[in-house]
N, CA, C and O of each residue as an XYZ file, in Angstrom:
832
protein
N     -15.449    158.747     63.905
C     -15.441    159.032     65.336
C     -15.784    157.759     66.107
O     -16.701    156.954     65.950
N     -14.764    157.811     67.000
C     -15.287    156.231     68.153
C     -15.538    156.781     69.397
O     -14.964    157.820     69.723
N     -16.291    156.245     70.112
C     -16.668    156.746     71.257
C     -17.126    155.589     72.447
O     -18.205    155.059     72.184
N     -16.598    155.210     73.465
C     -16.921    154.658     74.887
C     -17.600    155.017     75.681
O     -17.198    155.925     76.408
N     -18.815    154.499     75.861
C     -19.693    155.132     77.072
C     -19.122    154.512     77.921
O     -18.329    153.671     77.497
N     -19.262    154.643     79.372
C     -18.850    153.777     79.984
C     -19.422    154.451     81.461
O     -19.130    155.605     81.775
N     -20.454    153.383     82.497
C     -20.960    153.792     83.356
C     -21.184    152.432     84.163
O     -20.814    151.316     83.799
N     -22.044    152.845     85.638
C     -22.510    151.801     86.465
C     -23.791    151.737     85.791
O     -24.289    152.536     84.999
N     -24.380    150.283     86.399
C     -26.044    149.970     86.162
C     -26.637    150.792     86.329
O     -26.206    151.471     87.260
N     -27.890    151.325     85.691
C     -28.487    151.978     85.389
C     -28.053    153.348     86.145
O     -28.314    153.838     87.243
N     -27.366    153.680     85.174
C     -27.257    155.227     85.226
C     -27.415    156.506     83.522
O     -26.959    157.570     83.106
N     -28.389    155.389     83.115
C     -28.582    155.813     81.236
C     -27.856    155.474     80.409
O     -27.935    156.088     79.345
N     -26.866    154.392     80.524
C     -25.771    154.229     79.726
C     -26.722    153.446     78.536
O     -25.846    153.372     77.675
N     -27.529    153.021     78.112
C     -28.313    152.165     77.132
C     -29.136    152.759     76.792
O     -29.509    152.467     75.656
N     -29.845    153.809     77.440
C     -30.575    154.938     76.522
C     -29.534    155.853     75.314
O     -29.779    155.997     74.117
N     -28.547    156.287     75.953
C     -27.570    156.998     75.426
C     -27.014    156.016     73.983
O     -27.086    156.442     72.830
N     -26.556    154.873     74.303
C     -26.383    153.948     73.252
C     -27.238    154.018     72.144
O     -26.886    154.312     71.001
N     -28.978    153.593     72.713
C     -29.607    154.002     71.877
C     -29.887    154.996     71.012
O     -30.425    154.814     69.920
N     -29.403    156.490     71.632
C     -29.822    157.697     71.033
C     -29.106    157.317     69.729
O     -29.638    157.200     68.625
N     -26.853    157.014     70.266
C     -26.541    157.094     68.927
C     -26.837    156.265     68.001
O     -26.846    156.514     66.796
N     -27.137    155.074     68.608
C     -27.804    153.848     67.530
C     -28.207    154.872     66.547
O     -27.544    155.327     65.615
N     -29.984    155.292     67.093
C     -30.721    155.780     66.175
C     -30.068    157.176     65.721
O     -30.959    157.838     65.189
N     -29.225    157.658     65.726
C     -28.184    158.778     65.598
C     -27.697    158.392     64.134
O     -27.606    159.274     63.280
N     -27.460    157.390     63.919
C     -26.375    156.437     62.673
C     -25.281    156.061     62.815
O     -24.570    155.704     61.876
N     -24.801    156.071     64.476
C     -23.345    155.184     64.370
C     -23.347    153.528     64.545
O     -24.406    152.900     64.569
N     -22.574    153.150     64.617
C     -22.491    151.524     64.791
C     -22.484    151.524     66.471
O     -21.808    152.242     67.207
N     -23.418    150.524     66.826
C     -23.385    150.409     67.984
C     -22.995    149.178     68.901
O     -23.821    148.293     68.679
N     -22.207    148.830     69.703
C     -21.921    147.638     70.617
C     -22.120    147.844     72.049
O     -21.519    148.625     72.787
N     -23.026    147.047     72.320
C     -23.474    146.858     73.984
C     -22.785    145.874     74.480
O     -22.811    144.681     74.177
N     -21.850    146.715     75.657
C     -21.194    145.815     76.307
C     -20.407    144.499     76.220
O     -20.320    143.877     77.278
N     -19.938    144.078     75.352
C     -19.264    143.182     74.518
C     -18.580    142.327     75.318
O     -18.152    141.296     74.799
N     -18.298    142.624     76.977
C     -17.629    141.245     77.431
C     -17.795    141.554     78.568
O     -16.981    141.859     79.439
N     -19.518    141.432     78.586
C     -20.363    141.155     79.887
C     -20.250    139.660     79.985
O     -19.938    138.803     79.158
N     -20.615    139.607     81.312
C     -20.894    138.064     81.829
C     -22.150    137.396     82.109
O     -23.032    138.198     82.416
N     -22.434    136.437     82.103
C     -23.553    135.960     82.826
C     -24.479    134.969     81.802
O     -24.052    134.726     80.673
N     -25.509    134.528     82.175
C     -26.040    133.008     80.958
C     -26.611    133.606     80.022
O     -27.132    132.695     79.378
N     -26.940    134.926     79.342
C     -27.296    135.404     78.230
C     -26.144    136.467     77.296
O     -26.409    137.207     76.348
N     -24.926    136.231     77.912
C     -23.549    137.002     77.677
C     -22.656    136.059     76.338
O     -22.891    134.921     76.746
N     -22.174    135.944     75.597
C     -21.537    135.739     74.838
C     -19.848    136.334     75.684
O     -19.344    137.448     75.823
N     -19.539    135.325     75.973
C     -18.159    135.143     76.962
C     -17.221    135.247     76.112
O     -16.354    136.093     76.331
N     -17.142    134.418     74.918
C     -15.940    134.187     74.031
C     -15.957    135.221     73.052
O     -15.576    134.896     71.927
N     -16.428    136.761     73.297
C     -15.915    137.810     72.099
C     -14.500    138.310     72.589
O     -14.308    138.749     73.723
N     -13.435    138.184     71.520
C     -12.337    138.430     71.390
C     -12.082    140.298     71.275
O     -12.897    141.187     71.028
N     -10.587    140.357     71.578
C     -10.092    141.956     72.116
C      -9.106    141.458     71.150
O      -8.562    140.354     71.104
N      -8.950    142.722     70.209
C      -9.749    143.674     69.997
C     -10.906    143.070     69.280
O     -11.167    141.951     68.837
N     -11.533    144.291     69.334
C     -13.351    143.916     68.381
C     -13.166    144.152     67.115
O     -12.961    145.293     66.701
N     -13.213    143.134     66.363
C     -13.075    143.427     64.736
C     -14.036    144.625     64.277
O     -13.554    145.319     63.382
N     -15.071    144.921     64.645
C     -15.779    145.788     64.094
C     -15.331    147.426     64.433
O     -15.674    148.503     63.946
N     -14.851    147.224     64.986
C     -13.970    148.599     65.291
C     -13.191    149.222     64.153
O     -12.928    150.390     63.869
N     -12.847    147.802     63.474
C     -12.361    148.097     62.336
C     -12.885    148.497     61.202
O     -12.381    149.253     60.372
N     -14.163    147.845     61.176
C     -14.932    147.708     60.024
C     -15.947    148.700     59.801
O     -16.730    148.664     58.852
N     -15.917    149.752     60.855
C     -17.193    150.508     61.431
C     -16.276    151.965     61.367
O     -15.279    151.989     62.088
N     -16.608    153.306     60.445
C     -16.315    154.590     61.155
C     -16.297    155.151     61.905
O     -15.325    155.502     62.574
N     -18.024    155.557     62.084
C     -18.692    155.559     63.556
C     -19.372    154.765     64.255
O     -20.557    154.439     64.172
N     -18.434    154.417     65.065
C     -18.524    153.162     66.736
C     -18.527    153.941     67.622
O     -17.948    155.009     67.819
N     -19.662    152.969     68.506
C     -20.118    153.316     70.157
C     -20.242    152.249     70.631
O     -21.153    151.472     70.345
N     -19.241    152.013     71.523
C     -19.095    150.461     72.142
C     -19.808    150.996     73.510
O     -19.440    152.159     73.677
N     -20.588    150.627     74.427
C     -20.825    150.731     75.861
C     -20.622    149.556     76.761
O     -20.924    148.393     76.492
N     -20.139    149.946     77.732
C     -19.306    149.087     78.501
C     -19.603    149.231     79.988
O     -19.819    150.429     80.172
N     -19.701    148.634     81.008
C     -20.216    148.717     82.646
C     -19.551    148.670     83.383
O     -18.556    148.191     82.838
N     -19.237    148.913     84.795
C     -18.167    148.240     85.563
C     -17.683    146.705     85.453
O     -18.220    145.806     84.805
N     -16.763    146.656     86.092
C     -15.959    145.209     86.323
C     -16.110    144.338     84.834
O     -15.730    143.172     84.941
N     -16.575    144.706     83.551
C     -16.802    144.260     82.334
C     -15.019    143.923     81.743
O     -14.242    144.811     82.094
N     -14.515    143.011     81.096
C     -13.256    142.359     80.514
C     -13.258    141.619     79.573
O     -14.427    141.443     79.230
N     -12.450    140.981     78.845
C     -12.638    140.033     78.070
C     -12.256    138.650     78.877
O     -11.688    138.780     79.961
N     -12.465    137.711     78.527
C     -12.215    136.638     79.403
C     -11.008    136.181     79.463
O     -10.823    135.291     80.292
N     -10.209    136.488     78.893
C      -8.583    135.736     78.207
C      -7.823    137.342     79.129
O      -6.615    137.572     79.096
N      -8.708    138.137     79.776
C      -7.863    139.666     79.697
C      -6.850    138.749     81.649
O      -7.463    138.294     82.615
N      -5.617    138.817     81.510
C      -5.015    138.458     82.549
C      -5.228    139.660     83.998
O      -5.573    139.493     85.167
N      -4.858    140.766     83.262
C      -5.105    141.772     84.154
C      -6.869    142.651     84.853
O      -7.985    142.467     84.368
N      -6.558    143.456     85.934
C      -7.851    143.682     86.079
C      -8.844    144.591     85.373
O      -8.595    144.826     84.191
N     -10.168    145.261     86.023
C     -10.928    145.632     85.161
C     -10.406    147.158     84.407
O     -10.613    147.490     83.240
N      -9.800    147.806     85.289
C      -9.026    149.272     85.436
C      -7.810    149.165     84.513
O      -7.484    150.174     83.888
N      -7.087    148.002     84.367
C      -5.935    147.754     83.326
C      -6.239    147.379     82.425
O      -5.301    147.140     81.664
N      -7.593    147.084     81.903
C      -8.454    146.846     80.530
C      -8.909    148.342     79.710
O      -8.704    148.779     78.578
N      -9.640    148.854     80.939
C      -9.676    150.041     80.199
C      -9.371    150.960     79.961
O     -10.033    151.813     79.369
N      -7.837    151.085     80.515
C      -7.036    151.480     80.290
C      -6.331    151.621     78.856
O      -5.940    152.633     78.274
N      -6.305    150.512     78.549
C      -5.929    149.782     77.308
C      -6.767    150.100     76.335
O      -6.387    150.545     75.251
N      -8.093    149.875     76.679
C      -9.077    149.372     75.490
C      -9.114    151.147     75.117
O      -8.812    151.415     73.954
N      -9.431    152.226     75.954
C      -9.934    153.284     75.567
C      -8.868    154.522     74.770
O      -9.060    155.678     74.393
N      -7.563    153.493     74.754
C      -6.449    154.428     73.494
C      -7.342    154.080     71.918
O      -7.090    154.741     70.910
N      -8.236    153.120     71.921
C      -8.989    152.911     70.474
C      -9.797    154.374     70.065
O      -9.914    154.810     68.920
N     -10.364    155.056     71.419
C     -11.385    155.791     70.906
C     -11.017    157.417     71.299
O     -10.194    157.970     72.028
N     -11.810    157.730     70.638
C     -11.631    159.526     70.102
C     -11.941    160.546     71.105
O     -11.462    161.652     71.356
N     -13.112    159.673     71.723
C     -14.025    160.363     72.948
C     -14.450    158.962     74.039
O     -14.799    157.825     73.721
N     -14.265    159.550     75.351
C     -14.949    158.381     76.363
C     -16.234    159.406     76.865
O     -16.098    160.580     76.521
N     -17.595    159.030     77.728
C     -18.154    159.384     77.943
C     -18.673    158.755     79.353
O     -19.203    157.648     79.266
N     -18.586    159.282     80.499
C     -18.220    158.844     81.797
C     -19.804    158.802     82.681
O     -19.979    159.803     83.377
N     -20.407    158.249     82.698
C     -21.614    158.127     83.224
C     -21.973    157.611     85.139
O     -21.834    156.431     85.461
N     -22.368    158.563     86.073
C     -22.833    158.285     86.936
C     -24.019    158.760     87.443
O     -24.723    159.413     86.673
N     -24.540    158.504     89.006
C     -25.465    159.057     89.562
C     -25.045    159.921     90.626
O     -24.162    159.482     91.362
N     -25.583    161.257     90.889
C     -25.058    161.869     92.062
C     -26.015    161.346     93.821
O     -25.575    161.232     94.964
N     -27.390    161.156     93.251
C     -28.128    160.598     94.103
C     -28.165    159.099     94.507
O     -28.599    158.173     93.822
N     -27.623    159.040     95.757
C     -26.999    157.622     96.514
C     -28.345    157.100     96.396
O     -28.644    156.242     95.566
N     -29.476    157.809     97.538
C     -30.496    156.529     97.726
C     -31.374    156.167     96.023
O     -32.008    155.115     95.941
N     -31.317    157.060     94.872
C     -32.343    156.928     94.163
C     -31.687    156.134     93.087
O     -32.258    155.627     92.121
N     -30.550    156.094     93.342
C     -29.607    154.932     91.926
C     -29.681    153.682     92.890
O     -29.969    152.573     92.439
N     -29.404    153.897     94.278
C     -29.459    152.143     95.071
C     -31.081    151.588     94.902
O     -31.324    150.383     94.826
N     -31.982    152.474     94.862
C     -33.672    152.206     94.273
C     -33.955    151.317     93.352
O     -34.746    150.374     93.386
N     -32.785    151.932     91.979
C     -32.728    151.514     90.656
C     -31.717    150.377     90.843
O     -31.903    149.243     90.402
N     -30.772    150.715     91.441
C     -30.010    148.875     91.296
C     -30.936    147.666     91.993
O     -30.939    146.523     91.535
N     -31.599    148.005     92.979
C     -32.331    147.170     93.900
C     -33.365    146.574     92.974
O     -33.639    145.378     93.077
N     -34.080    147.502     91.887
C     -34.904    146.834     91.153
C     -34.563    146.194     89.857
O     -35.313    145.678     89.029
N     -32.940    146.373     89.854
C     -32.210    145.693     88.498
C     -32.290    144.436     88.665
O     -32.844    143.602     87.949
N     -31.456    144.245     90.093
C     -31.253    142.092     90.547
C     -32.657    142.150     90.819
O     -33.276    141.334     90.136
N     -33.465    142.927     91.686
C     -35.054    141.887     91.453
C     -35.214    141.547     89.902
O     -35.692    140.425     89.733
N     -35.013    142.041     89.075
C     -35.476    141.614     87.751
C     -34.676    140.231     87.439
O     -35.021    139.129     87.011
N     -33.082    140.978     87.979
C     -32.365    139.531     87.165
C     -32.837    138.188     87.890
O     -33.219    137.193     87.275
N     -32.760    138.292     89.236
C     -33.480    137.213     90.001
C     -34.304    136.446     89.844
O     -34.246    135.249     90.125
N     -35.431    137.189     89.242
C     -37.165    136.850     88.584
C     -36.815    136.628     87.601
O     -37.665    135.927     87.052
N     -35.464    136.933     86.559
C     -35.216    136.181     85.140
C     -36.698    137.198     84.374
O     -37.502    136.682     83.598
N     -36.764    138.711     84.836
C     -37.869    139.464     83.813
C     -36.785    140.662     83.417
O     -35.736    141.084     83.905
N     -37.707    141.014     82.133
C     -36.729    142.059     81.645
C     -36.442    142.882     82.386
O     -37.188    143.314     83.265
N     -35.053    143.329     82.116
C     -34.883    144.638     82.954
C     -35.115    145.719     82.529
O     -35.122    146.593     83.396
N     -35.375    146.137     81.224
C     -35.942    147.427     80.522
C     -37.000    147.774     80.688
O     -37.606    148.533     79.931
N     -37.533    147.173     81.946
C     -39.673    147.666     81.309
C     -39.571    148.452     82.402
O     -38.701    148.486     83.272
N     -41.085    149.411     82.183
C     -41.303    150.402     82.867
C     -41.261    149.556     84.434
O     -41.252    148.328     84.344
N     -41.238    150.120     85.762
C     -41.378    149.709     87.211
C     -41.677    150.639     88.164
O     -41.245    151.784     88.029
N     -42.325    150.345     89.080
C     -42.424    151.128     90.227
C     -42.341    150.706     91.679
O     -42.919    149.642     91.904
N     -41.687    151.355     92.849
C     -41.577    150.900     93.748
C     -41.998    149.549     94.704
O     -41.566    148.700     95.484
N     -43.078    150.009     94.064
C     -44.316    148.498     94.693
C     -44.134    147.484     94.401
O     -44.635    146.527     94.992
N     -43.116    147.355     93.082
C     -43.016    145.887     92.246
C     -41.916    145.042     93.461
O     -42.061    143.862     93.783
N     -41.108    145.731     93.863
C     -40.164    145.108     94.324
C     -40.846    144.571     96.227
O     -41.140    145.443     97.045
N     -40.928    143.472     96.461
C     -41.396    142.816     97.693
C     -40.213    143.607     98.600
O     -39.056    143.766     98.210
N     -40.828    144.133    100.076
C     -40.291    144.548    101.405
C     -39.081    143.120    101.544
O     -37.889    143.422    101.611
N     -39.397    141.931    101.572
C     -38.589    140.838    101.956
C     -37.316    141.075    101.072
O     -36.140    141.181    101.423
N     -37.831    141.123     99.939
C     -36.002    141.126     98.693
C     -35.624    142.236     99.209
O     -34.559    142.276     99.826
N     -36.443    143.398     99.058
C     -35.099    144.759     99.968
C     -34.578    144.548    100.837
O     -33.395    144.885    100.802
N     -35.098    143.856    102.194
C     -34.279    143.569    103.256
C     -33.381    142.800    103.091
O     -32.356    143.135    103.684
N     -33.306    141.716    102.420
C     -32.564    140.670    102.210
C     -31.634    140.995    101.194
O     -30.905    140.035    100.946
N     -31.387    142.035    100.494
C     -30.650    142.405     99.780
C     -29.688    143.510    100.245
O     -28.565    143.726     99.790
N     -30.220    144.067    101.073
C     -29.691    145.008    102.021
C     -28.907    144.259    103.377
O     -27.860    144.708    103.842
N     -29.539    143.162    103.863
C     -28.808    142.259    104.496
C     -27.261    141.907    103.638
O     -26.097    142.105    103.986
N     -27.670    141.488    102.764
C     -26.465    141.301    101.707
C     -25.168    141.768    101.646
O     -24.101    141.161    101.562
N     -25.516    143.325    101.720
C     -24.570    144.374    101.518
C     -24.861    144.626    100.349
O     -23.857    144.743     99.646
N     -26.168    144.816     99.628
C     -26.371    145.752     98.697
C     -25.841    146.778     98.663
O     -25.204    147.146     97.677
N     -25.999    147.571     99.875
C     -25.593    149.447     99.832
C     -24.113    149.458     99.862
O     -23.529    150.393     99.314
N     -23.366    148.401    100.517
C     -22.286    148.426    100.191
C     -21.483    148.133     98.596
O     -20.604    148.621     97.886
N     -21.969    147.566     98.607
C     -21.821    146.948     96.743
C     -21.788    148.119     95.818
O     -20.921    148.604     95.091
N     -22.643    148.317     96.009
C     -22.820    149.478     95.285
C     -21.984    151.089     95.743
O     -21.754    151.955     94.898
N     -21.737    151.186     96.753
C     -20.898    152.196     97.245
C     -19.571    151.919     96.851
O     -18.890    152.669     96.153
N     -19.120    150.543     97.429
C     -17.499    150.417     96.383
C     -17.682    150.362     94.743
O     -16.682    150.621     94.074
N     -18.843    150.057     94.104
C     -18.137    150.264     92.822
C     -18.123    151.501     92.394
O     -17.232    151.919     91.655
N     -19.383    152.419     92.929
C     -18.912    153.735     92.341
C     -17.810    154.495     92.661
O     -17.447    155.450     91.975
N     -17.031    153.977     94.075
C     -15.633    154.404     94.196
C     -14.702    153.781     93.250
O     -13.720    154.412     92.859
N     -14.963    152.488     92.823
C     -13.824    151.945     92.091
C     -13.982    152.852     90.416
O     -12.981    153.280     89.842
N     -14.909    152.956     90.043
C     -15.331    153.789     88.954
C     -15.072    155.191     88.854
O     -15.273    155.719     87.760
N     -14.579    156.021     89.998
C     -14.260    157.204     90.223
C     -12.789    157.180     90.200
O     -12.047    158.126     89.936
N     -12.396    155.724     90.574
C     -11.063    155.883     90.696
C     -10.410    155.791     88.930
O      -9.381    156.253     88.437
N     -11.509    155.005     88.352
C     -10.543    154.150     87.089
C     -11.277    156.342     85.995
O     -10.670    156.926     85.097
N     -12.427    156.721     86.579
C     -12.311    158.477     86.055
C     -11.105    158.981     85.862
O     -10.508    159.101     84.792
N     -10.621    159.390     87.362
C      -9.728    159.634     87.339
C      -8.365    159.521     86.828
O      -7.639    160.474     86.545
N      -8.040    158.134     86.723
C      -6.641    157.592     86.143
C      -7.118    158.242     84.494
O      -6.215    158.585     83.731
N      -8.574    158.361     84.064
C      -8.280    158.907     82.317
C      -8.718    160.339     82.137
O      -9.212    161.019     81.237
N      -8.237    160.533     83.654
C      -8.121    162.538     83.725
C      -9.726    162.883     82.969
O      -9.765    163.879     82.247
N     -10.933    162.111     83.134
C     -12.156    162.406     82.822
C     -12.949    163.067     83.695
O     -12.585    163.574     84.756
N     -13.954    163.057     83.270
C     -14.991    164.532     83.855
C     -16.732    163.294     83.802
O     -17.369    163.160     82.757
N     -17.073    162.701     84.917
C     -18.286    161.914     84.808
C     -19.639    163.200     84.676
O     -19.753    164.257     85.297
N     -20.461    162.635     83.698
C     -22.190    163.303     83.187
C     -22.919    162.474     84.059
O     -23.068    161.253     84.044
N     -23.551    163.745     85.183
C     -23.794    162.452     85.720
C     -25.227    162.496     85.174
O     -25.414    163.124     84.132
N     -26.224    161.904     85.764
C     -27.666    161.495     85.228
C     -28.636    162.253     85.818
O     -29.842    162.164     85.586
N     -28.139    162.947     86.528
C     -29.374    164.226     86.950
C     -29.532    165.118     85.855
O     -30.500    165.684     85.346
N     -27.980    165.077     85.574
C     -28.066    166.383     84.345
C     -29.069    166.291     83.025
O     -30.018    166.917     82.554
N     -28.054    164.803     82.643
C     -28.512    164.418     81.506
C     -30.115    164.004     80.954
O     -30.754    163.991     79.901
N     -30.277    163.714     82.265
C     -31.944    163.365     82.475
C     -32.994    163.758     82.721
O     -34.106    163.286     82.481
N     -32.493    165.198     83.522
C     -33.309    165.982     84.147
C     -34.215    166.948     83.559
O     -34.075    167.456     82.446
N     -35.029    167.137     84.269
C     -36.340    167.735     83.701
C     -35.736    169.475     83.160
O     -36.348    170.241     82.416
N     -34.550    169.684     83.738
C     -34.030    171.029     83.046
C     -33.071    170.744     81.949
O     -31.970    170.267     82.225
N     -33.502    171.072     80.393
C     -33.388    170.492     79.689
C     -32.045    171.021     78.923
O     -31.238    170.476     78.169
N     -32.216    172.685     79.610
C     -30.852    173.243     79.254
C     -29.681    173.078     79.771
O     -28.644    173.449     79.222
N     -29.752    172.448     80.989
C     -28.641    171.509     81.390
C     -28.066    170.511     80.863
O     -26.840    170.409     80.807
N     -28.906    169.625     80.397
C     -28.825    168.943     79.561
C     -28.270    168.730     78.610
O     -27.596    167.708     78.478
N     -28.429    169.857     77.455
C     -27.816    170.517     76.660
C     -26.355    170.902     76.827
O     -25.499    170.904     75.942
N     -26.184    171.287     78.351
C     -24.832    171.600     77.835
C     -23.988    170.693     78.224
O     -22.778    170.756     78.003
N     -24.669    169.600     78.953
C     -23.667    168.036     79.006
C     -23.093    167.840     77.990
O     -21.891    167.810     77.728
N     -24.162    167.671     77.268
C     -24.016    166.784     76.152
C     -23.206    167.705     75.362
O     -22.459    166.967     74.720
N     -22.947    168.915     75.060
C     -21.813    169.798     74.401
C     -20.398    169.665     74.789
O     -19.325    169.938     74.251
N     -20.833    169.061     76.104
C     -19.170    168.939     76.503
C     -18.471    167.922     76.426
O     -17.331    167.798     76.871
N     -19.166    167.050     75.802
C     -18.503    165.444     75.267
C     -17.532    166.206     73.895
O     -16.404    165.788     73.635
N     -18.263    167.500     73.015
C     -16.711    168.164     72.163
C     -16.614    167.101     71.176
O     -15.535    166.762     70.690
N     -18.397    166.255     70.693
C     -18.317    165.271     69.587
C     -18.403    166.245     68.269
O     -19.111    167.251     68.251
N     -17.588    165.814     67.166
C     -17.546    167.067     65.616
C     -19.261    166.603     65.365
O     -19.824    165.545     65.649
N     -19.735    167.712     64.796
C     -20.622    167.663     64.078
C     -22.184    166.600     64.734
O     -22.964    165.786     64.239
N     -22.001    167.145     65.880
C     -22.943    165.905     66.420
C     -24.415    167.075     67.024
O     -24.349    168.108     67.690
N     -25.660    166.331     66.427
C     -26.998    167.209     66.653
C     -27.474    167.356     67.773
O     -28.524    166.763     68.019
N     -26.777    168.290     68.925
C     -27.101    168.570     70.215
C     -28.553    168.280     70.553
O     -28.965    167.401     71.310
N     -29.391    169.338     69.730
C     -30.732    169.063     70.010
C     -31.385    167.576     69.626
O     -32.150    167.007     70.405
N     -31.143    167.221     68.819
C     -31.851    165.506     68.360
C     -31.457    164.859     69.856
O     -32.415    164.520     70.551
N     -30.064    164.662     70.412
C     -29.660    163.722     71.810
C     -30.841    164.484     72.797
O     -31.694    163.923     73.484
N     -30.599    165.948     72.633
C     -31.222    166.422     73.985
C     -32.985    165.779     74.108
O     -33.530    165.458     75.164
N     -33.568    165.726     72.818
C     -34.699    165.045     72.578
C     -34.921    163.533     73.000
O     -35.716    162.906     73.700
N     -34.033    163.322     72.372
C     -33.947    161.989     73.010
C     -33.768    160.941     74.081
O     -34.000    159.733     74.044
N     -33.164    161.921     75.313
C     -32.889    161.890     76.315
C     -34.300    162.399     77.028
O     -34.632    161.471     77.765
N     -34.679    162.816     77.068
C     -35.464    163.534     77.375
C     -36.257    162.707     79.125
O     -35.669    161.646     79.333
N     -36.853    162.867     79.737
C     -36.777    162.192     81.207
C     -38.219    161.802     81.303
O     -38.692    161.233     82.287
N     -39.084    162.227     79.932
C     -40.381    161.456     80.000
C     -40.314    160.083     79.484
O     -41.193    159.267     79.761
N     -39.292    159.795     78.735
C     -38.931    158.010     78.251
C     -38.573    157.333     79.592
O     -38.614    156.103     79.541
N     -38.233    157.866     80.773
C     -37.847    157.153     81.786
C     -38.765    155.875     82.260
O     -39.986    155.849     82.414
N     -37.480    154.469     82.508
C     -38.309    153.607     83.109
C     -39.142    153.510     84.373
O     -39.980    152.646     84.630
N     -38.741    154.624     85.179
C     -39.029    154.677     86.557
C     -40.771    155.384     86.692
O     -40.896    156.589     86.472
N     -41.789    154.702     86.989
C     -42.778    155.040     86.877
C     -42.881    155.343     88.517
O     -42.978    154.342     89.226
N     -42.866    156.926     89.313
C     -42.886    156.581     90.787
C     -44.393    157.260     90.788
O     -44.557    158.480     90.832
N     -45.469    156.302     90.732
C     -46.861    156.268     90.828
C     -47.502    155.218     91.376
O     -47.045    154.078     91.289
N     -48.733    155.528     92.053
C     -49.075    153.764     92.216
C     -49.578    153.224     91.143
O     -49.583    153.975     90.168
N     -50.054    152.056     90.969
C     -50.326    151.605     89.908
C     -51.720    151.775     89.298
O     -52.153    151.825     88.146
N     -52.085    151.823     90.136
C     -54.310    152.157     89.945
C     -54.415    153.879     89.461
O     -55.376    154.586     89.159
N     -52.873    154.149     89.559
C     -52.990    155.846     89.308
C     -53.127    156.497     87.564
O     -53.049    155.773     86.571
N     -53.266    157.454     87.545
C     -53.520    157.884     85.798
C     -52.301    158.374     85.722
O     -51.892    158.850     84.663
């Protein structure tokens, strides 16, 4: 079984990776991301695709190979006749995913991990404004349209992250049933998912 996650910044797409990691499939993160800790020159197709039964490649918006002539929507187009199952990842909540992107570039900015726990407070009043000056909210509003659009063209159905994440667990449950993976341990993902691993600590910090 091969399978494509494929979502915007933080919308669980790397928890999910992880589950199947620790699940037992072969796993690839994002393979032709960009940027100074990116490995630019991995070649299409991915040899390990070959070499691997069960593969889970995860992949982000605007993500390509570098040699790919065409755009991001005519890549994955292409790339996702490899796999068995795609798995379509968004957020339904505008202001609380623009929260979470806002504290993604503070991280990349500051050059600190982006996986660690955070809370509101971390991020300075000045970078929100100035990021919002930017057209943060816009940024982020066209890609989840461009991402709805490239849904659509593969007649998919997006999970979004309330479900999957949410404190109702039987919802949850039946996301994850409707991905229609053979033989795959509903309850182990639903565990694993689970919304107390979340990075988002919304507490103050002096708090228990």
């Amino acid at each position: 079984m091969k399978i494509l996650i494929i979502g915007l910044g933080r919308t669980g797409t790397t928890s999910l990776l992880n589950a199947f990691n620790e699940y037992g499939y072969y796993c690839i993160s994002e393979p032709y991301a960009t940027g100074p800790f990116a490995d630019s020159n991995v070649l299409y197709p991915l040899a390990e695709m070959d070499n691997h039964i069960s593969v889970v490649v995860k992949t982000t918006t605007y993500q390509k190979p570098k040699l790919w002539e065409g755009d991001w929507h005519d890549f994955i187009l292409e790339f996702s006749k490899l796999f068995d199952r795609i798995i379509f990842l968004d957020r339904e909540d505008f202001a609380a995913h623009y929260n979470s992107y806002l504290n993604l570039w503070w991280k990349i900015y500051n050059k600190q991990d982006v996986y660690q726990k955070w809370r509101d407070s971390d991020i300075p009043i000045s970078f929100k404004y100035g990021f919002e000056a930017g057209g943060g909210n816009h940024r982020l509003h066209d890609e989840k349209q461009n991402f709805k659009q490239l849904v659509d063209k593969l007649n998919g159905e997006i999970t979004w992250y309330e479900n999957l994440y949410g404190l109702d667990r039987e919802v949850s449950k039946k996301e994850i049933e409707k991905w229609n993976i053979p033989n795959l341990d509903v309850d182990f993902f639903n565990d694993f998912l689970n919304p107390k691993y979340k990075l988002y600590q919304n507490k103050p910090k002096n708090s228990l």
